[in-house]
C-alpha positions as CSV (number, residue, x, y, z in Angstrom):
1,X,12.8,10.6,-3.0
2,X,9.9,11.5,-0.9
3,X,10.4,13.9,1.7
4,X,8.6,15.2,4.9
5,X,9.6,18.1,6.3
6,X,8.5,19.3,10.3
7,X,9.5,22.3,12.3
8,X,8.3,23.8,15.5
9,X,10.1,27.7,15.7
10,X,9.7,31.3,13.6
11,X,13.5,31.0,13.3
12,X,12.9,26.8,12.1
13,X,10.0,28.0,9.9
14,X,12.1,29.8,7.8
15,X,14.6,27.1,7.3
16,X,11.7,24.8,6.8
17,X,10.6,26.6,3.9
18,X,13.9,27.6,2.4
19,X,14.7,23.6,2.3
20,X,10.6,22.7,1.1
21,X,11.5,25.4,-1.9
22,X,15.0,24.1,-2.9
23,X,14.0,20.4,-2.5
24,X,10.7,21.0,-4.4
25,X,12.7,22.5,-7.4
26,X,15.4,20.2,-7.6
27,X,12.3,17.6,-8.3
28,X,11.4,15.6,-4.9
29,X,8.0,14.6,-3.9
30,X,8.4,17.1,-0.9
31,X,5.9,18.1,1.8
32,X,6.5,20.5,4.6
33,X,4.2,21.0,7.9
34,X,4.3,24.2,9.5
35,X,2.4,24.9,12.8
36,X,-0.4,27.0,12.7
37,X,1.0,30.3,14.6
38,X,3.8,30.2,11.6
39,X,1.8,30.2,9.1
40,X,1.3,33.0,7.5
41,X,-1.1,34.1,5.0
42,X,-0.3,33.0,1.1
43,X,2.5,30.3,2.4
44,X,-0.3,27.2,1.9
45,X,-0.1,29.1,-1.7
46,X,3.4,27.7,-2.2
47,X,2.6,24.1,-1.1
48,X,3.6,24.5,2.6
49,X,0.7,22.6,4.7
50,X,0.2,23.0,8.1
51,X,0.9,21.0,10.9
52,X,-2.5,19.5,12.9
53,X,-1.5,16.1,14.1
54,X,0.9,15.5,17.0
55,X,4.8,15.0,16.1
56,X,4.6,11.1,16.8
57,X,1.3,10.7,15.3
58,X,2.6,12.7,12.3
59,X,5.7,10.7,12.6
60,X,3.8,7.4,12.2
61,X,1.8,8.4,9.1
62,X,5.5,9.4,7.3
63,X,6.8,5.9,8.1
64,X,3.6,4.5,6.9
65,X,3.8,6.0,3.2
66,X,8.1,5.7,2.9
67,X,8.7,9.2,3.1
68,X,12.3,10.7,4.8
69,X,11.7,12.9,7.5
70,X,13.7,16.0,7.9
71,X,13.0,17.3,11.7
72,X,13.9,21.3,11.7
73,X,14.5,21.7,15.3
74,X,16.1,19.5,18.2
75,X,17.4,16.1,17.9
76,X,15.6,15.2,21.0
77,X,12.1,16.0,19.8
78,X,12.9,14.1,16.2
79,X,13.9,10.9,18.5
80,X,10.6,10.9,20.7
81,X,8.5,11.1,18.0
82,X,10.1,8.2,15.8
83,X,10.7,5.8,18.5
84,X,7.6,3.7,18.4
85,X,7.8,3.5,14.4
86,X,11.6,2.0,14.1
87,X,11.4,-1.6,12.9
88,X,13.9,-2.4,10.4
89,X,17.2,-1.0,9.5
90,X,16.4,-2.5,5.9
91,X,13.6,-0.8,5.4
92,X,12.8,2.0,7.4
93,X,12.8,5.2,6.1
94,X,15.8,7.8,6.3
95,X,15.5,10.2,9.3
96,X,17.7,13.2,9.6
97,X,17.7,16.5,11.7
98,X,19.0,19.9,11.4
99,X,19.3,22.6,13.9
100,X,16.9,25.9,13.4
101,X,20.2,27.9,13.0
102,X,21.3,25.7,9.9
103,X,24.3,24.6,12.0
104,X,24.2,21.2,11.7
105,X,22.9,18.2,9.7
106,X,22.5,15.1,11.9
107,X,21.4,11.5,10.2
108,X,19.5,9.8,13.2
109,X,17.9,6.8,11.3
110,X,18.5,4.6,8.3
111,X,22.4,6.1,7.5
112,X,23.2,3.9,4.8
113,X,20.5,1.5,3.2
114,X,17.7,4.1,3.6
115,X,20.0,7.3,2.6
116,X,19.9,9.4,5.8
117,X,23.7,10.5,5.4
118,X,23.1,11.2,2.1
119,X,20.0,13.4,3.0
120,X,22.4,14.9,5.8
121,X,25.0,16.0,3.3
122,X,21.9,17.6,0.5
123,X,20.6,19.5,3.7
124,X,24.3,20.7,3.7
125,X,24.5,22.1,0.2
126,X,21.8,23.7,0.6
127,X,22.0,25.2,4.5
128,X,25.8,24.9,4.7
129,X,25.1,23.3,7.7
130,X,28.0,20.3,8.8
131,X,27.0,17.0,8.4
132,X,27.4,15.0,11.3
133,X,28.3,11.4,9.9
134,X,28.6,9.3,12.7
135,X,28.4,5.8,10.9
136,X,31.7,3.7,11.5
137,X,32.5,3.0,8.0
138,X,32.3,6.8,6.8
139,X,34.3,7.8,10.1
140,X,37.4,5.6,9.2
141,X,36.8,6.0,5.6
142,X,36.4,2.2,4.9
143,X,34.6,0.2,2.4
144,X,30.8,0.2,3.0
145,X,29.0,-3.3,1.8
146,X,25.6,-1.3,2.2
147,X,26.6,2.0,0.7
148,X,27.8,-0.1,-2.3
149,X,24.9,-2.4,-2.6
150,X,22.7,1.0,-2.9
151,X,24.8,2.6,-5.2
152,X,24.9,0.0,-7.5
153,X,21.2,-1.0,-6.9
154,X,21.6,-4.3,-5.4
155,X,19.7,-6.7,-3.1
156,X,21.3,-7.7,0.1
157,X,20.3,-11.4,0.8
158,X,22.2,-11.9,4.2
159,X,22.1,-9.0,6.6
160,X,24.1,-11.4,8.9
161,X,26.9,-11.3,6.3
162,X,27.0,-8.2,5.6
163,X,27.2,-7.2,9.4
164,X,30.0,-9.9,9.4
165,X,32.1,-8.2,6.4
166,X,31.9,-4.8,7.3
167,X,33.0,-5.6,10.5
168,X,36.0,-6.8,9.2
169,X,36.7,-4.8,7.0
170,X,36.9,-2.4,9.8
171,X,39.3,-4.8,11.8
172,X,41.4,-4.5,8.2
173,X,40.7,-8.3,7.3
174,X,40.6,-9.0,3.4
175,X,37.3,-9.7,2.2
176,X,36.7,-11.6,-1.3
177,X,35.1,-10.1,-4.3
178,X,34.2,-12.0,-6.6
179,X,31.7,-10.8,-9.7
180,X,29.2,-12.4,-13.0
181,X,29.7,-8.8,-14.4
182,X,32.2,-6.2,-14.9
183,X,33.8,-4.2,-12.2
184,X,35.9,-1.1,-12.9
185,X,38.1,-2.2,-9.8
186,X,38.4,-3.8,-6.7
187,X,36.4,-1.9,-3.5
188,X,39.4,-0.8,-1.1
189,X,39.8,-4.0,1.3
190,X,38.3,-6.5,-1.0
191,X,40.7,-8.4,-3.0
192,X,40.5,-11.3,-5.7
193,X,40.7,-14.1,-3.9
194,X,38.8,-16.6,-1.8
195,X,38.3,-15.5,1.6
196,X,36.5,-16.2,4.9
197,X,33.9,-13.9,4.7
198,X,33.4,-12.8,0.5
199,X,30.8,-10.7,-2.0
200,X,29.3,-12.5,-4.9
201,X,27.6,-10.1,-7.1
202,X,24.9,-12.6,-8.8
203,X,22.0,-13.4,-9.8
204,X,22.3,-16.4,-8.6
205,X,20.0,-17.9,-6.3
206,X,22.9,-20.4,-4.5
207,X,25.9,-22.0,-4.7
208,X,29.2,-20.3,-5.1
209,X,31.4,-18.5,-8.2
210,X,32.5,-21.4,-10.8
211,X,35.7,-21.7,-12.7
212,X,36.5,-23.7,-15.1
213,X,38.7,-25.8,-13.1
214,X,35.4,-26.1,-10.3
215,X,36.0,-25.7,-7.0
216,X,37.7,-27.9,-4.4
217,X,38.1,-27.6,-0.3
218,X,41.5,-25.4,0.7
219,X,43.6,-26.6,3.5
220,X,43.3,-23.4,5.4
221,X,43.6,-19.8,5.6
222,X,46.0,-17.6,5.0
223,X,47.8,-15.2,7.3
224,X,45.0,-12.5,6.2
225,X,41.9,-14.0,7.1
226,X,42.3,-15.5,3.2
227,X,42.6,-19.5,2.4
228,X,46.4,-19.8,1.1
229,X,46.8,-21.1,-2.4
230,X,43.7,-18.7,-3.6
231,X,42.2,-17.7,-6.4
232,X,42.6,-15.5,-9.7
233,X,41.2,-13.3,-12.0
234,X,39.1,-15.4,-14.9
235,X,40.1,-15.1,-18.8
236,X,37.9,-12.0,-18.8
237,X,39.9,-10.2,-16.3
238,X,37.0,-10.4,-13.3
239,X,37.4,-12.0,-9.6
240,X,37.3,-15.8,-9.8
241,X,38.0,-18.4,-7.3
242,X,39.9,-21.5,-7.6
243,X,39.7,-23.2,-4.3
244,X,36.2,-22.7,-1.9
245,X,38.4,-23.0,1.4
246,X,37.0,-24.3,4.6
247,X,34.1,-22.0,6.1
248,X,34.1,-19.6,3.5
249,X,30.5,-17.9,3.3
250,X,29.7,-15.6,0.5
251,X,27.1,-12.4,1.0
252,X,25.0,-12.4,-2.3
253,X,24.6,-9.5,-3.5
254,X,21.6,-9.3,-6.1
255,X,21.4,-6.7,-9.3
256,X,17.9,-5.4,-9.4
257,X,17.7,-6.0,-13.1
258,X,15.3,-8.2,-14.0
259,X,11.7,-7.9,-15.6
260,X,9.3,-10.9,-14.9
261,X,7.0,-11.3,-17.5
262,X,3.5,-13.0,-16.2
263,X,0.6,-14.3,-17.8
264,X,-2.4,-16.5,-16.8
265,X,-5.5,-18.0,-16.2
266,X,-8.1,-15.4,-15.5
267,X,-8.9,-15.6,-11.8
268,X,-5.7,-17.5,-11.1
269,X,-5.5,-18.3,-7.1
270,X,-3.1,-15.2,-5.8
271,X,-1.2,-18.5,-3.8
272,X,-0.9,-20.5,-6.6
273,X,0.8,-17.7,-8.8
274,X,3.2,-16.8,-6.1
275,X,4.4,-20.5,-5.7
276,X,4.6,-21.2,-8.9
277,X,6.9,-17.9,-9.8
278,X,8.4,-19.2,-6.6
279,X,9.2,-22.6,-8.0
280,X,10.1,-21.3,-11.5
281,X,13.1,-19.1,-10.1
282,X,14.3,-22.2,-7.6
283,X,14.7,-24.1,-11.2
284,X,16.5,-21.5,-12.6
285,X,18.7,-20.9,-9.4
286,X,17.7,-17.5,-10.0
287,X,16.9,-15.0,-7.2
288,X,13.8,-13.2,-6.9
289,X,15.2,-10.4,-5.3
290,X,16.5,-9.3,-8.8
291,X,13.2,-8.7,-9.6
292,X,12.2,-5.1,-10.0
293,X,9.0,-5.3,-12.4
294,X,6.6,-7.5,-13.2
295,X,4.9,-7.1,-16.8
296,X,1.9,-8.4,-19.0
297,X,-0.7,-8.0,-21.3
298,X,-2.8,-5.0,-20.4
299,X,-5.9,-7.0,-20.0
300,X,-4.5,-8.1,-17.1
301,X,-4.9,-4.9,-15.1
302,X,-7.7,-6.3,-13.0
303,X,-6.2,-9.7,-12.6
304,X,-5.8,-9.7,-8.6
305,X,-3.1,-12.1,-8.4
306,X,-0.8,-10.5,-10.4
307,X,-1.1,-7.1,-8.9
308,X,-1.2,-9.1,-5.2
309,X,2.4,-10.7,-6.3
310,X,3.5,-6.9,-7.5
311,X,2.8,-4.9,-4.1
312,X,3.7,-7.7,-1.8
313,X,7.1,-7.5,-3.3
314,X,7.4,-4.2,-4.3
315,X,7.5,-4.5,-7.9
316,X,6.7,-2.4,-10.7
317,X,3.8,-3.1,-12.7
318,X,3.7,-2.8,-16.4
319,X,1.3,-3.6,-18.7
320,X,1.4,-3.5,-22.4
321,X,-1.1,-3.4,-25.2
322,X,-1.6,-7.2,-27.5
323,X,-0.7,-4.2,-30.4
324,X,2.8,-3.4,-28.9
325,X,3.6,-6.6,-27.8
326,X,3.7,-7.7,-31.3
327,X,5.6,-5.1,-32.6
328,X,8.6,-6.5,-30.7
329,X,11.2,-7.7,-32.8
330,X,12.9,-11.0,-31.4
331,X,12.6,-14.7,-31.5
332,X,10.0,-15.7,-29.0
333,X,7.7,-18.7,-28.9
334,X,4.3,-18.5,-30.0
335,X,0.7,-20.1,-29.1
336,X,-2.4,-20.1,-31.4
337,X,-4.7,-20.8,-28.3
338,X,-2.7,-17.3,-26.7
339,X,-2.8,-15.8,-29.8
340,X,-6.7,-16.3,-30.5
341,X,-7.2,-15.5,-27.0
342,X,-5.3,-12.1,-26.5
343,X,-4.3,-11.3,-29.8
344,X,-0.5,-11.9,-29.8
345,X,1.0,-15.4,-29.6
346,X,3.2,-15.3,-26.7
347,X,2.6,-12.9,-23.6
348,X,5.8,-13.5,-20.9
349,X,8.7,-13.6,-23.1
350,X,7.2,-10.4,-25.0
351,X,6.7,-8.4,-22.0
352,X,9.3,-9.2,-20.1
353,X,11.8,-7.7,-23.1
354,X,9.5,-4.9,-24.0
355,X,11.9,-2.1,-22.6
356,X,15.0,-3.7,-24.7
357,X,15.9,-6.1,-22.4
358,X,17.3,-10.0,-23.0
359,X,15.5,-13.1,-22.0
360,X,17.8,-14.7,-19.5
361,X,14.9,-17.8,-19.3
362,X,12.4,-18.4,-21.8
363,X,8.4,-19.2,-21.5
364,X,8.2,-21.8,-18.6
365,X,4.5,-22.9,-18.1
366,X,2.3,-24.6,-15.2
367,X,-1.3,-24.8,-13.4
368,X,-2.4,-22.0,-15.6
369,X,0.4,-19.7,-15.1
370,X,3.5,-18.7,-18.1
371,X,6.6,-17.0,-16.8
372,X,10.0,-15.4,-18.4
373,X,12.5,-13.0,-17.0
374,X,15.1,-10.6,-19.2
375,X,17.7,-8.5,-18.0
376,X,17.0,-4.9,-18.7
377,X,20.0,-2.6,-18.9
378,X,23.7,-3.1,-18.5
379,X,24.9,-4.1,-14.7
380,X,27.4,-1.6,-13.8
381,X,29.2,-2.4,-10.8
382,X,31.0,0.8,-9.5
383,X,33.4,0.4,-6.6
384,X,33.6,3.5,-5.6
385,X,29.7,3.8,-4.8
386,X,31.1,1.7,-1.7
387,X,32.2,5.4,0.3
388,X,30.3,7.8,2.4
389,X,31.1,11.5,1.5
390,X,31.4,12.3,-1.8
391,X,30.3,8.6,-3.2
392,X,27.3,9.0,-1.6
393,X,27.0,12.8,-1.6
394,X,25.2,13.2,-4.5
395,X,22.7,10.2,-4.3
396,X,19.0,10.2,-2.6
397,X,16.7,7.8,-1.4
398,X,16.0,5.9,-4.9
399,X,19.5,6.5,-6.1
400,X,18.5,9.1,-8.5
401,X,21.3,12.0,-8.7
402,X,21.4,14.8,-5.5
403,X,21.2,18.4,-5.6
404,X,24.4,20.5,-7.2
405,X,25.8,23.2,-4.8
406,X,29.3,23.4,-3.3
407,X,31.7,20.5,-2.4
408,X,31.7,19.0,0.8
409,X,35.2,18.3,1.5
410,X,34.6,16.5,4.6
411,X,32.2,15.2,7.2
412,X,32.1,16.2,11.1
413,X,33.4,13.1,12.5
414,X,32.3,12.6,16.0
């Protein structure tokens, strides 16, 4: 996680640097700005920088390079200065305060999706300050759809939906589950069974869970919120629905699992690449929100489209050389024109697996452009990564594990 860290007192100074030290060691990218007339000599030594631009301005370059903020000082201060910077729930970074006494820990911005409680609760270990969790679903100890989709590293295609479910959920409505990999159990609330509202885990692009005996309208719901006559667990033991009911929408949520592999065209139009990856995953009724790195032949590195289509959707790059691409065991198609061109027959299917994972489509070629996509890793739905508190407690920003230190046992609930 990266991490910003800002206070304004002697008496916030010191809890500045006490957190800038512990955060530092436990392996964040941390920075810390201290004002001038708290700095003393040898403390720029240690990394601690010091603080020239004003809060909001300062404020506004953290946003601007995804960094959580950690505001040593008043609540107030931390809320004037990030107001003009808030766009997106989704996206903006986690924002969290703590009192210069080490009282309290206060998540102000980004709870959930950006990891603000969970930064609230590491400031705690470390300060024994109380977290203040104010978020609905940690308050009544219910099911969160976005703590879970964090957790377990997965896309949330309709923020709509997902507003919609956790909502009811906190109404106590039944919510379907329904998943294309393993689950260890059911999230508290959900249940196995068609529903109004439902989560899919997929990566699927569309459409709605299969069985084998296919899907067919219900006649209504259910007493709980649920269409009567529904569904099952499949042959494997997972969620699985036998009847779609009437109005039943399903909130898609997308494992970020999948490695594109790329090649092309030198000079290939940026545009043209995009649509055509576009069109390649509409095909395969695959979503591209499953995406999390795009990889190819390393004399690629200066090919602007495909670095263009990595940072506008946030993807890894990863480039390997013709000499370990054909080291990879497997069966993958081959081309003598690719072959005399790069020095290895086949470039997509080959990178895309390079890390060990499985091709979950093949070479598909166009204008130029080859394309593949294989599943790296097991998908490892845990249902438990769906709480605040201590499902949470341990997790930053990139889901990599927390600080150690002592148990929280529970939240200030406001």
């Amino acid at each position: 996680m990266k991490i910003g860290l800002i206070c304004f007192t002697a008496r916030g100074t010191a809890l500045c640097r006490v957190l800038f030290s512990r955060l530092r060691a436990e392996g964040e990218d941390c920075r810390a700005w201290i004002p001038r007339r708290h700095l003393p000599d040898g403390w720029q030594d240690e990394g601690l920088e010091l603080q020239e631009l004003p809060v909001s301005q300062w404020a506004g370059q953290m946003f601007a390079e995804g960094r959580g903020m950690i505001f040593v000082g008043a609540v107030g201060i931390a809320v004037r200065a990030i107001a003009p910077w808030i766009r997106d729930k989704m996206t903006d970074p986690p924002v969290a305060a703590v009192d210069e006494a080490g009282r309290f820990a206060i998540p102000l911005l980004s709870g959930h999706v950006g990891g603000a409680n969970a930064l609230a609760r590491r400031i705690s270990r470390i300060t024994g300050a109380v977290p203040v969790i104010t978020t609905a679903t940690d308050v009544n100890r219910t099911f969160a759809v976005d703590v879970f989709a964090v957790g377990n590293g997965l896309a949330i295609t309709d923020r709509r939906e997902a507003m919609e479910i956790s909502a009811g959920l906190l109404a106590g409505d039944a919510v379907g589950f329904f998943s294309d990999f393993p689950v260890d159990e059911l999230p508290a609330g959900c249940v196995p069974r068609l529903c109004r509202h439902n989560i899919w885990v997929t990566l699927r692009a569309g459409g709605h869970p299969e069985t084998a005996s296919g899907l067919e309208e219900a006649e209504g719901p259910g007493a709980d919120g649920c269409p009567e006559n529904g569904g099952s667990l499949d042959a494997d033991g997972y969620p699985q629905p036998e009847k779609r009911g009437a109005g039943a929408s399903f909130l898609r949520l997308v494992p970020r699992k999948l490695v594109l592999g790329v090649g092309c065209r030198r000079d290939t139009d940026p545009d043209v690449l995009a649509g055509r990856i576009r069109r390649i995953f509409e095909e395969e009724n695959m979503d591209l929100a499953g995406v999390k790195a795009l990889a190819t032949i390393d004399c690629k590195k200066d090919e602007n489209a495909i670095r263009k289509l990595a940072e506008e959707n946030g993807w890894e790059l990863r480039f390997y050389s013709a000499g370990e691409l054909a080291q990879l065991a497997g069966d993958f198609s081959e081309s003598k024109f690719v072959r005399e061109t790069v020095g290895v027959g086949n470039v997509c299917e080959r990178a895309a697996c390079a890390r060990g994972g499985r091709l979950v489509f093949g070479k598909r070629a166009g204008e130029g452009i080859t394309a593949a996509a294989a599943l790296e890793g097991p998908v490892e739905i845990n249902a438990k990564r769906g709480f605040g508190g201590e499902a949470d407690a341990g997790k930053t920003l990139n889901g990599q594990p927390g600080c150690p230190g002592k148990k929280i046992e529970k939240p200030h609930e406001i």
